[in-house]
C-alpha positions in Angstrom: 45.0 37.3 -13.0 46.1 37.4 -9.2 47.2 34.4 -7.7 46.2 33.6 -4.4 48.7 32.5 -2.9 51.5 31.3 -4.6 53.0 29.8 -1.8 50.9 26.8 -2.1 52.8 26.7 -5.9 56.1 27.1 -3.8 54.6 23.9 -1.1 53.9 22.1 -4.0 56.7 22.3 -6.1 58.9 21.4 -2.8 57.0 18.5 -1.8 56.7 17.3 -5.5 60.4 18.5 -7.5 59.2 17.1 -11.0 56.5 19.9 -11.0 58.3 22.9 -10.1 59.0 24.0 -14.1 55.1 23.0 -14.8 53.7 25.1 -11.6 55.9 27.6 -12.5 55.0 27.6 -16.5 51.2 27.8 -15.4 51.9 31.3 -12.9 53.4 32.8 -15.7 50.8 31.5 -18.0 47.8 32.7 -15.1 49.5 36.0 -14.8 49.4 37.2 -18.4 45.6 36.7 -18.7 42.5 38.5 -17.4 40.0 35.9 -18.2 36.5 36.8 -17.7 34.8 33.2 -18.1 35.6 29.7 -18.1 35.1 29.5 -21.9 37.3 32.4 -22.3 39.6 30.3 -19.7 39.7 26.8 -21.6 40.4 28.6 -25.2 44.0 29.9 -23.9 45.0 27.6 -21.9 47.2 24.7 -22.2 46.6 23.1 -18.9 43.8 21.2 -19.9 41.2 23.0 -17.6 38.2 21.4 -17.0 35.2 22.8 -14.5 33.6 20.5 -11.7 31.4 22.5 -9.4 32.9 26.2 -8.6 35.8 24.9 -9.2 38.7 24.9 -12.0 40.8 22.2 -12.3 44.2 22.2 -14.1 45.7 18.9 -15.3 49.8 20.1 -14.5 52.8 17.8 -15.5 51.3 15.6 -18.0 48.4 14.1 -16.2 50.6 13.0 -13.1 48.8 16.5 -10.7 46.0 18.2 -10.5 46.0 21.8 -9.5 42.6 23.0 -8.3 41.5 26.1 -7.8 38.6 28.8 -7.2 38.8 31.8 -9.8 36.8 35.2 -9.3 36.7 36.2 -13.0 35.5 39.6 -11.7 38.1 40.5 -9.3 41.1 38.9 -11.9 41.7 36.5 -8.5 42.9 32.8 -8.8 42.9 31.1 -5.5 44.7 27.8 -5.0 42.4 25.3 -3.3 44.8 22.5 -3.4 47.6 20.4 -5.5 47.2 16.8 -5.8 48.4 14.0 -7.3 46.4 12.3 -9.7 45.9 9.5 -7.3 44.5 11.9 -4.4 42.8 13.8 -7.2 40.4 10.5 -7.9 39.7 9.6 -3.9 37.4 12.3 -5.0 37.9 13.6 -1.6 38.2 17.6 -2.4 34.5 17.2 -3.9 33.1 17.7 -0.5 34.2 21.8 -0.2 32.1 24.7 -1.4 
């Protein structure tokens, strides 16, 4: 898989230190596959990847973030959406985007 755009992981990772070796883990992790479905998805992965709408959500650093993102199984493309901590993760706010 592509990411699009790891600079969000790099954003992240600066504004939040303690998930820099998790954000990083999951690229490598992301890279190595070529996932053509969600089920496919949620059998090798060991973020804890769960599906709400058309988007994938990654539980990253043991529950503390959420990485959220849009994946184009087709293409091999993951974009970022967002990184948030659990706490802005449950204001539920991120719901509202298509």
């Amino acid at each position: 898989m592509r990411i699009i755009t790891k600079k969000r992981l790099k954003e992240a990772w600066q504004k939040y230190p303690d998930a820099e070796s998790f954000l990083q883990a999951w690229a490598k992790l992301v890279e190595a596959q070529g996932w053509n479905s969600f089920n496919e998805l949620k059998n090798t992965s060991i973020f804890a990847p769960d599906q709400v709408k058309n988007f994938v959500l990654f539980d990253i650093g043991g529950n503390k973030y959420r990485l959220i993102t849009d994946i184009d199984y087709e293409d091999k493309i993951i974009f970022i959406r967002d990184f948030l901590t659990h706490i802005e993760y449950d204001k539920g706010k991120w719901k509202n985007d298509d």
